[in-house]
C-alpha positions in Angstrom: 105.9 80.9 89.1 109.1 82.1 89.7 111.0 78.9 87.8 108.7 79.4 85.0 109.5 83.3 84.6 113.3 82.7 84.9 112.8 79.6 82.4 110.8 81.8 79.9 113.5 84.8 80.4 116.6 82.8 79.4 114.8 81.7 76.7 113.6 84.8 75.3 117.2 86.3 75.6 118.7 83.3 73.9 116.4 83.8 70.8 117.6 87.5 70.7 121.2 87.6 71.5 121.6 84.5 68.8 118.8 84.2 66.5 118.5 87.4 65.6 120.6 89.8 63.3 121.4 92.9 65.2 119.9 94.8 62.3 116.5 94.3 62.6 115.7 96.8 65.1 118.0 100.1 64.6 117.1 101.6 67.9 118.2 99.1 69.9 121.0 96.4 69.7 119.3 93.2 69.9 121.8 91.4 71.1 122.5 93.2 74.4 119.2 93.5 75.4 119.3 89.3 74.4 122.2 89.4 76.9 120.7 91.3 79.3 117.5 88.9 79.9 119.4 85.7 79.8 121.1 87.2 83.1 117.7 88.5 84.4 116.7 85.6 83.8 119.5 83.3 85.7 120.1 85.5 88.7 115.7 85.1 89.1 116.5 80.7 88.5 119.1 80.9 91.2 117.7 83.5 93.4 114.2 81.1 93.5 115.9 77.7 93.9 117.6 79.4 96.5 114.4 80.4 98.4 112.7 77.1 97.6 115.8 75.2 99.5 116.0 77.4 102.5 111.5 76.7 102.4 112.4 72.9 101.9 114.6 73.0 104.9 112.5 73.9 107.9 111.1 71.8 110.7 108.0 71.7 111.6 107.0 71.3 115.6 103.5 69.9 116.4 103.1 71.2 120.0 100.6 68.8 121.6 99.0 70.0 124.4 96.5 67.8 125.1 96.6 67.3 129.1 94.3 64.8 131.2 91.2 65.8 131.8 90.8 65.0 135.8 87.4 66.3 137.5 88.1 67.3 140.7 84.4 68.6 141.4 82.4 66.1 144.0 79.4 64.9 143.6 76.8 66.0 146.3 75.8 63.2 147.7 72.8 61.1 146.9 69.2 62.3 148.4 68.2 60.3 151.2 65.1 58.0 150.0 61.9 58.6 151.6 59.1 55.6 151.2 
């Protein structure tokens, strides 16, 4: 999700810092705030393929602890048969 945000925010900031005239909105200037998401938008790419390579990089340890099972109980001994 991450990739796909950070992917989407360059983008978005691409189309607005170049595609755009900076007169089409007088409030703001495009162009900055075009600026402004592309970086968003590639400190969030390398800030997640970070995390994903320190996820990739861990080792698993399957503990087994299966021991022997070993009856130690005795059987009583058999009746003695009576005819």
């Amino acid at each position: 999700m991450a990739l796909g945000t950070s992917i989407f925010l360059i983008a978005l900031g691409g189309v607005l810092a170049f595609a755009l005239d900076r007169d089409v909105i007088s409030v703001v200037n495009v162009n900055i705030v075009g600026y402004i998401l592309m970086a968003v938008g590639i400190l969030g790419l390398i800030m997640s393929l970070v995390i994903n390579s320190q996820r990739s990089r861990t080792q698993h340890t399957v503990v087994d602890d299966r021991r022997p099972i070993v009856d130690d109980r005795r059987l009583p001994p058999d009746p003695p048969v009576r005819y």
